[in-house]
N, C-alpha and C positions, 0 to 999 in steps of 0.2 A: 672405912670412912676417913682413917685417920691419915691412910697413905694419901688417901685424895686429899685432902687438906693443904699437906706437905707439896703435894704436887702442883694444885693450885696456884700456893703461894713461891715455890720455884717460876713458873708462868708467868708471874706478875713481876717477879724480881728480874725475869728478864728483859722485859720490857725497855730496860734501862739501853741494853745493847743496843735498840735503834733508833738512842738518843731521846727517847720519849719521858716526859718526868713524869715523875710516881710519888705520891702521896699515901703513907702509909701511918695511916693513926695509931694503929697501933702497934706499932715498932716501940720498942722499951728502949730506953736509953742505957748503954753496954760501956761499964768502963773501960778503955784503952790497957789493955793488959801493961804491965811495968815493965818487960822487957821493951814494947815496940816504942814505950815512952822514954828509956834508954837511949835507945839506937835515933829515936826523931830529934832529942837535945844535942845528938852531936854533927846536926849539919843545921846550925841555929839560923841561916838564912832561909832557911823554906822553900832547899829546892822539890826539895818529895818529902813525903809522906808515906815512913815504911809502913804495909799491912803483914805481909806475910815473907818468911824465908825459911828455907829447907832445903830436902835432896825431891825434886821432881820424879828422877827419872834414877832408878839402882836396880842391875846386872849382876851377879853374882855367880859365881863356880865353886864349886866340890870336888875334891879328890875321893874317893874311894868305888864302890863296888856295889851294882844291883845287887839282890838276892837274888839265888835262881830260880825261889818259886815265881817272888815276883817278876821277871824278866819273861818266864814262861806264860804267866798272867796277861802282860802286857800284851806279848806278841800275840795270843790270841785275839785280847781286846782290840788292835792293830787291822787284823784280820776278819773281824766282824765290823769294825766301823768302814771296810771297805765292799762291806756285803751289796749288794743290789736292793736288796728285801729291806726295804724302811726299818719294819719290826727289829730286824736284826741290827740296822744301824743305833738306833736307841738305845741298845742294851752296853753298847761301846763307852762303859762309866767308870770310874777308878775312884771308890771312897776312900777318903784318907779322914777321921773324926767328922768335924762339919763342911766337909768340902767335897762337894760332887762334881769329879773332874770329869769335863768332857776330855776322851780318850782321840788324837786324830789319825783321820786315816792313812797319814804319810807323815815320816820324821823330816828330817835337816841333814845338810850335809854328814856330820860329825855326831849326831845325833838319832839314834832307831824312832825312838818314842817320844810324843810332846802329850804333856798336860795341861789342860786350862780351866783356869775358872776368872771371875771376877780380881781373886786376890794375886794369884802366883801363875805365870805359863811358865810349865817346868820344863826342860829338854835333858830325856835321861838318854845314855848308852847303855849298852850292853855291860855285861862283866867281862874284865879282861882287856879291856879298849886303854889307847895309850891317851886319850883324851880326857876330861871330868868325866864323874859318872854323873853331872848333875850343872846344869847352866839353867840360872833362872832368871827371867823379868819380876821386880815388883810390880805391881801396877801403882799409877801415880794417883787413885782413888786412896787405895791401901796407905799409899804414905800418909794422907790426910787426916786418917785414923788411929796408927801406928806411928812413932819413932823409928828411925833404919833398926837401932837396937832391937828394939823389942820385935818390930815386923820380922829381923834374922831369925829371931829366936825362934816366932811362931813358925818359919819354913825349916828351920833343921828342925823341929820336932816331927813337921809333914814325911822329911826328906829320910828322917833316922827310921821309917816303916817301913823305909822302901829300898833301902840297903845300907851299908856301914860306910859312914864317914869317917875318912883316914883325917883331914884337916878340916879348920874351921875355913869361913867363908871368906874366897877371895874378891874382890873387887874387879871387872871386866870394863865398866861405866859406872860413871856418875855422874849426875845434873845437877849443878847450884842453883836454885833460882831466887831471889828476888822480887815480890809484889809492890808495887809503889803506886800513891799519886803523884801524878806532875803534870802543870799545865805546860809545859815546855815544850814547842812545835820540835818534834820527832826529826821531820823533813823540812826544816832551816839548812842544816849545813847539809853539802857534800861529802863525796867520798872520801875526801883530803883530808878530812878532819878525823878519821878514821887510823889512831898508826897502829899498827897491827905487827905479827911477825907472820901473819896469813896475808898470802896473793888473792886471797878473795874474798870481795867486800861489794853485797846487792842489796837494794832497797825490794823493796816487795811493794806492791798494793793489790787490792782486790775493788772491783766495778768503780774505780778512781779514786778508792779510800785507801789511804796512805796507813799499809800496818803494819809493818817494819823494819828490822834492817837482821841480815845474816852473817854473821862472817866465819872463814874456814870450814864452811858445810862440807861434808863429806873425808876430811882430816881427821887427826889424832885429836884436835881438840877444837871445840868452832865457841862461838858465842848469839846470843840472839838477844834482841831489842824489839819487844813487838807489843801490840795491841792485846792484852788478854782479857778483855772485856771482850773486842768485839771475837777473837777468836772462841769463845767458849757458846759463843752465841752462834758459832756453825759448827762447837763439839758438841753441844750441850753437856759441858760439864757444870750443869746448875750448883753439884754440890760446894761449889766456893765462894758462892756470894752469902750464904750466911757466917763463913769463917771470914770474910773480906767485914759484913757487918760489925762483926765483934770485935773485929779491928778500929773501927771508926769509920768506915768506908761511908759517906755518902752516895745515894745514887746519883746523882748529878755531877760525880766527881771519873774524871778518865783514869783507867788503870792500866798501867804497862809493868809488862815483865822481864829482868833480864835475866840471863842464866847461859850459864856456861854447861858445855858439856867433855867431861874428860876422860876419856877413852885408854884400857890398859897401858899401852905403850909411856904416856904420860907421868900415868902413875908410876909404874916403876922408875925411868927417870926419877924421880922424885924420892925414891926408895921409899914408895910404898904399893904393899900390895895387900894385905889384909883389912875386912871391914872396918876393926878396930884401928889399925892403922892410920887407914882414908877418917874416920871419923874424930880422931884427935888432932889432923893438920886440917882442916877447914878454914880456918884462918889464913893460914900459910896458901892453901890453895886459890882462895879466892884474892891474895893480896898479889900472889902473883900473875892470875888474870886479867887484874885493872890495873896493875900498872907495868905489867911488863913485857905480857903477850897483846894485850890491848889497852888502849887509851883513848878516850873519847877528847880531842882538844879544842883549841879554838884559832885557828889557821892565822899564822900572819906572813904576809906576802913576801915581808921584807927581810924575813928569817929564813933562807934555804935549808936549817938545819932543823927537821921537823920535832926530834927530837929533845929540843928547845920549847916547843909553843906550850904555852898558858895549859892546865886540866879545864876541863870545860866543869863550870861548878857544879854542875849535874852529875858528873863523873864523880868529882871530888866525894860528895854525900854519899853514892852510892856505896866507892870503895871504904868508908868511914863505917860499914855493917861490922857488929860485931857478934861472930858464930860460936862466941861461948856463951852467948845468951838463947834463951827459949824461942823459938820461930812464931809462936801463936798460938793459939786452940787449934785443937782437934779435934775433929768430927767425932761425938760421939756414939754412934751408929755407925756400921759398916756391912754391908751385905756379901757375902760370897756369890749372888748371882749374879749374872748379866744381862737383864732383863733390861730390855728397852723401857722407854719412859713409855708410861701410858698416853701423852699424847700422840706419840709416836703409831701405835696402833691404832686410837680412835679418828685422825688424823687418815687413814686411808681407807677407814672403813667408812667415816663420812664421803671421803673422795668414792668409793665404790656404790653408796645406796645413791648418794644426784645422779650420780652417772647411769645409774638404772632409770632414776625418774624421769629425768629430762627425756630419756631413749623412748620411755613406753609414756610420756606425755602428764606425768605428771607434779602438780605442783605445790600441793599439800602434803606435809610429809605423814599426818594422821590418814590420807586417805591412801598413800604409799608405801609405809611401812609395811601394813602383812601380806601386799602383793609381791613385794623382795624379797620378804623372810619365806615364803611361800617356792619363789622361782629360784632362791638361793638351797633349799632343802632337795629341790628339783636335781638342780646343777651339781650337790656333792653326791645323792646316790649315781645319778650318773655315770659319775666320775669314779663309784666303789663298784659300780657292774664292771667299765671298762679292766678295773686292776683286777675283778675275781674276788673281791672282798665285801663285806657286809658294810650298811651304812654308819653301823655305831663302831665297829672294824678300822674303817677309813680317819674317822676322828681322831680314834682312839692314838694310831701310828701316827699323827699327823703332831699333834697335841706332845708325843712322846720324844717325836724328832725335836720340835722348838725348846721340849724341857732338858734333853740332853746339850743343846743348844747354849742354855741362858743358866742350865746349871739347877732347875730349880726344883726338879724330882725325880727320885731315885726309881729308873728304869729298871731294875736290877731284879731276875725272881728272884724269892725268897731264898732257894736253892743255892743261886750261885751267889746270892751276897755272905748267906752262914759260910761258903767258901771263900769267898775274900776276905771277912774275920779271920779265918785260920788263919789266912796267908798272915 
């Protein structure tokens, strides 16, 4: 009941995304943590309004060595998530403590084996490869939860079960981002106003709504300026508007994002390449962003030296963040699965019982309901004669596919999990 609650009240927070206002009584009044009251005193004309900053988006590599039980492990687990047999795909699961990794059927270039869950998709080789033994995604949920510090910490301890780490953790990417309000029309200026040391610089929109701007996509380093209000409202990342609330966030108030993203190459330039590294020059990296590799200005005709024109004050505040201060709260809950939102499901299963009503003529759903539930029990033995399988059979693999899926139960017999504890 409690998740539903949670989930409810996500639903209704979103509302905000298609401009709709929301009255919520009981919303508690949330002091403005002292850092974000920091960073808002020093752009005292009120262009934005920080909520939130941190690393969105962290990539990381290992140097050292699978173990060979587990490699031998793997390739097995490898080999059964390519099974044909459902059953057998299911069982394609890699526990590491509380993490039930889906195991996939195919690696990466440079890469045998990938694991995934909610928190970590890991990308292991083999022993012996002149490559990491270990290239990881954080997820940008996981950030929310975690510090980079402490989230490193929690995956070398994942990573130290699964073979020996010669070094600590390198940096491959990183994303700055930035949450702010600002009533500042986005799409006022031009491309002009844009001085960049990137050849490429696009506006974006979706169904004639203006959501941002890109620049240097596909480079060693780009930046973005976009809508994350309406974007999270086609991710459903709901989890950020209660950390946007306890920032000060009104709903009625628009929120953009920007955020750099900075890619190896980069960082070494900069002579950095370990996490500890990248996370003691944040400053440095993001002041070289806003004023060096970009600059948002305010164009004058009569100045052919662009290099010259005025900071746009909006820029100005921006680049005024400062990354020796705390970014915000953190989610205190975090789940390792990836379970879809429950609207998500019940959302197609309403879509599948009208679509039966309407078909077989009806329009009461009390008189409806046990004639679906009845022709849908029809429709799965069916469907368990055609495979050769029993009806509780068919569930069962079905049910077991989606948990290996989302992460959320451990497929594993008993038998070969006491053998992965070995391992």
């Amino acid at each position: 009941m409690k998740k539903l609650d949670q989930q409810n009240q996500t639903d209704s927070r979103l509302a905000a995304c298609t401009g709709a206002s929301q009255v919520d009584g009981n919303r508690e009044a949330v002091a403005v943590p002292s850092n974000t009251a920091i960073n808002n005193c020093n752009n005292p004309s009120g262009e934005v309004k920080f909520l939130r900053w941190g690393i969105d988006s962290l990539y990381v590599s290992y140097q050292g060595n699978l173990f060979p039980e587990v490699d031998d492990k793997l390739k097995s687990l490898k080999a059964t998530a390519q099974s044909e047999r459902y059953q057998e795909q299911a069982t394609a699961q890699y526990i590491v403590g509380d993490h039930i990794f889906e195991v996939k059927d195919k690696g990466s270039s440079f890469f045998s084996y990938i694991l995934e869950d909610n928190a970590f998709r890991i990308q292991l080789s083999r022993p012996g490869k002149s490559v990491p033994m270990a290239y990881v995604k954080l997820s940008s949920e996981y950030l929310t939860h975690k510090t980079p510090e402490d989230a490193e910490k929690a995956l070398s301890v994942v990573l130290s079960q699964l073979g020996n780490l010669e070094q600590s953790a390198n940096v491959s990417r990183i994303d700055m981002f930035v949450d702010f309000v600002s009533h500042q029309d986005m799409e006022e200026w031009g491309r002009e106003a844009w001085v960049t040391h990137s050849s490429s610089v696009n506006a974006y929109a979706i169904d004639n709504r203006f959501t941002g701007w890109a620049i240097g996509l596909g480079g060693v380093m780009a930046g973005r300026l976009y809508d994350k209000l309406f974007e999270i409202c086609k991710s459903n990342k709901g989890y950020l508007i209660p950390l946007w609330e306890k920032a000060g966030w009104q709903p009625d108030e628009p929120i953009w994002r920007l955020e750099f993203e900075f890619k190896r190459q980069v960082l070494v330039q900069k002579g950095l390449r370990s996490l500890t590294e990248v996370l003691l020059n944040l400053n440095g990296l993001w002041s070289y962003a806003m004023t060096e590799w970009l600059k948002l200005t305010l164009p004058n005709p009569d100045d052919k030296t662009r290099s010259r024109w005025p900071i746009h004050p909006m820029w100005a505040a921006l680049s005024s963040l400062d990354w020796e201060t705390d970014g915000g709260p953190l989610q205190n809950r975090f789940s390792n699965q990836r379970t879809p939102e429950d609207r998500v499901a019940l959302n197609r299963a309403f879509s599948a019982v009208t679509t039966w009503m309407a078909a077989h003529g009806f329009t009461d759903f009390e008189d409806g309901k046990e004639p679906f539930l009845t022709a849908l029990v029809h429709h799965i033995n069916n469907r368990a004669v055609d495979f050769g399988v029993s009806f509780e059979e068919l569930i069962t693999e079905k049910v077991a596919l989606k948990a290996r899926q989302f992460n959320t139960l451990n497929n594993i017999p008993d038998d070969e999990e006491n053998l992965t504890d070995a391992v």
